[in-house]
N, C-alpha and C positions, 0 to 999 in steps of 0.2 A: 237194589236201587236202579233205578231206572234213566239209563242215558240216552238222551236224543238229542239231535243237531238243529231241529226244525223245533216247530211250533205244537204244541201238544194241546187236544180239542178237550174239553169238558171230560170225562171219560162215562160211562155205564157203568154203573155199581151193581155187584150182587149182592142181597142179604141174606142172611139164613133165611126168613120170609119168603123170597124165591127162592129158595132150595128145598126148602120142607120137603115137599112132596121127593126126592129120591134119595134122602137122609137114611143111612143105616138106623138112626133113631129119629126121628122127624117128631119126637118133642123134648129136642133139643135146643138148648136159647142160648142167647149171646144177641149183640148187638152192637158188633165191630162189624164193617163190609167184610164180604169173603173178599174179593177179588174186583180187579177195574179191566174195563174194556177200554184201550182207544183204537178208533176205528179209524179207517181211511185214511191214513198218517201218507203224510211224502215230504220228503226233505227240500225239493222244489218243486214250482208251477211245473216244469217240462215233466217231471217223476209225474204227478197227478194227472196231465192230462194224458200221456202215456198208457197210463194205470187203466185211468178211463174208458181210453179208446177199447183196449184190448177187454174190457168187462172184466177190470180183477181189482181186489180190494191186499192193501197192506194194514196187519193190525198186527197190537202187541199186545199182550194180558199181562197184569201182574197180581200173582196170589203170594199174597204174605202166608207165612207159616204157622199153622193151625190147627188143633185137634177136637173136631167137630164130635163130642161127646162118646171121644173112641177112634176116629174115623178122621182118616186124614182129611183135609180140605179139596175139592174140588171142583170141575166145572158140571155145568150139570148134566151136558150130554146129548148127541141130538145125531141123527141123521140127514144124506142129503137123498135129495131125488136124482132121476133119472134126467139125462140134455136131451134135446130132440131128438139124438140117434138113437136112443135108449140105453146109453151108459149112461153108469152113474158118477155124480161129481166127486172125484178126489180134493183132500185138500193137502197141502206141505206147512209144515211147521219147523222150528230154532228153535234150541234154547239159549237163551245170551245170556242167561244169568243162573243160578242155582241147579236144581234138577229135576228131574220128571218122571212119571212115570206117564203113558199113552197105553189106557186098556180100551181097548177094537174088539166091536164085535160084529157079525156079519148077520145082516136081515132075519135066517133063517136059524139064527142061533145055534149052528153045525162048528164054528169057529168062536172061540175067544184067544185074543193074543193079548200079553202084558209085554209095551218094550218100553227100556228104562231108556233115559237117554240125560246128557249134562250138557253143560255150558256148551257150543258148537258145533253140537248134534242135528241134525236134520233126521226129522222122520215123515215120511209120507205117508199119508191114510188114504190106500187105495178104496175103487170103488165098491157100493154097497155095504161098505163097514161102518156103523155106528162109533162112537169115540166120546170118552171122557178124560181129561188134562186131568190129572192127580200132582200136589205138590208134598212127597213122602216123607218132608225133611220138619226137622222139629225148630228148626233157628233159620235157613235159609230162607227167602221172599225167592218165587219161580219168576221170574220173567223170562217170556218166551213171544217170537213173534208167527208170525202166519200170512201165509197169501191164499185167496180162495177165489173162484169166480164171483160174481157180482149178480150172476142171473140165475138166482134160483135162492130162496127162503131154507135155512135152518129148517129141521121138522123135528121138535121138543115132543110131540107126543105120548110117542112109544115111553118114551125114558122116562116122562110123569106115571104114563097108568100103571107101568111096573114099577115105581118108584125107586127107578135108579137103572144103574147099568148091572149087568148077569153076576158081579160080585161089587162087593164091601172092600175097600184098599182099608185097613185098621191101623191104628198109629201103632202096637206093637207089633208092625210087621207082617200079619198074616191078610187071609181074604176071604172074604164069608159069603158064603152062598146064596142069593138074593131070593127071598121064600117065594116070591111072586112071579119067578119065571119056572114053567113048568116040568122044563128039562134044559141044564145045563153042561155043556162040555167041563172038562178040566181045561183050565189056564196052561199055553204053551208061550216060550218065546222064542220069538225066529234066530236061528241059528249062525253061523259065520256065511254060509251061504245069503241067507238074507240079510244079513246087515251090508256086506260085499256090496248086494244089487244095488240097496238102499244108498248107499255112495255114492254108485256109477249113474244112478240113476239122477236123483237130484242131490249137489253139495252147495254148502253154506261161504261166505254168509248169505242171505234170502234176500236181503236188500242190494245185492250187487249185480241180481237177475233181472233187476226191473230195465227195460227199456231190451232184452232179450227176448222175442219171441217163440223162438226155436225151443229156448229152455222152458218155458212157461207154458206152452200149447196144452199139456196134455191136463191141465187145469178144466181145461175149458172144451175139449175136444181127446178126452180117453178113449172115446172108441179105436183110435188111431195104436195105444198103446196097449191094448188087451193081451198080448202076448209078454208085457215088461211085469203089470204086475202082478200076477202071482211070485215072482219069482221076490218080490219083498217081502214077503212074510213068508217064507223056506227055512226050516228046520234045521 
């Protein structure tokens, strides 16, 4: 269930139709929405134009719970590009409501990480990592929010022409090897070491960072933090 204090915009719908293309089985039907986007959410004028200023957007997803003909329900997946300096855009995520799983995978397909996370969790997807939101649970609705930069486009590409991310999250649990990527690592998850960093680095809740610069920079300006993240995804 999804609780807000503000005003909630129309949302973005996903349907299987849009997802086809990186379905474990992509002829797969149904015709209930996977998942809604609202986007650019702020609780007031001062939040928004804040948000604005600084080129960063607040959103929250919510995926009802679903088993996509075997296959858990999820987002579909995308990469970002490069900011001027030539890092690449991170983004940070919550979960406020049920739980998640966040598989990352990195450009060169040398890394795949699965980390689960629940209700008050924050995870970060550092730079050059790919990422799909998986909602694991068979009864739970995920809602989760997110902060991202503003200046630069999603890139859905790659995750269509392979039809999907380097595995399969399956509703019994397991993960299946995606035939159409050539060569795939084994699935690791970061360790106590990295979940530690992942704390110190950025804590929740995600809405209480807004109008904090300091906390929010490396959104939008990671060249400055190239040294922090490796140390989030640490064995």
């Amino acid at each position: 269930m999804l609780k807000w204090d503000g005003t909630l915009p129309v949302p973005s719908v996903r349907t299987i139709e849009d997802m086809r293309s990186v379905l474990a089985d992509p002829s797969c039907e149904g015709s209930a929405p996977l998942y809604f986007m609202y986007r650019d959410l702020a609780k007031s004028d001062a939040d928004r134009q804040w948000l604005r200023s600084q080129k960063l957007r607040y959103d929250i997803t919510v995926i009802p719970p679903c088993s996509l003909c075997g296959e858990w329900v999820k987002t579909k997946g995308h990469y970002h590009p490069k900011n001027p300096a030539g890092a690449g855009y991170p983004e940070v995520y919550e979960v406020l409501d049920g739980e998640a799983e966040y598989l990352l995978q990195s450009r060169r397909l040398e890394d795949v990480v699965m980390i689960p996370a629940h209700a008050g969790d924050v995870v970060v997807i550092p730079p050059d990592y790919g990422h799909i939101s998986i909602n694991p649970s068979g009864d739970k609705t995920l809602v989760m929010a997110n902060i991202v930069s503003t200046a630069f486009e999603s890139e859905y590409g790659e995750y269509e022409t392979l039809h999907g991310a380097a595995y399969y999250a399956l509703s019994d649990g397991s993960l299946r090897k995606n035939p159409h990527y050539p060569k795939i690592p084994e699935v690791r998850s970061p360790g106590a070491q990295g979940k530690s960093a992942m704390h110190r680095f950025c804590s929740g809740p995600l809405y209480n960072l807004i109008g904090n610069e300091k906390k929010l920079q490396f959104l939008n300006f990671p060249e400055q933090f190239t040294g922090i993240f490796p140390e989030l995804l640490k064995d």
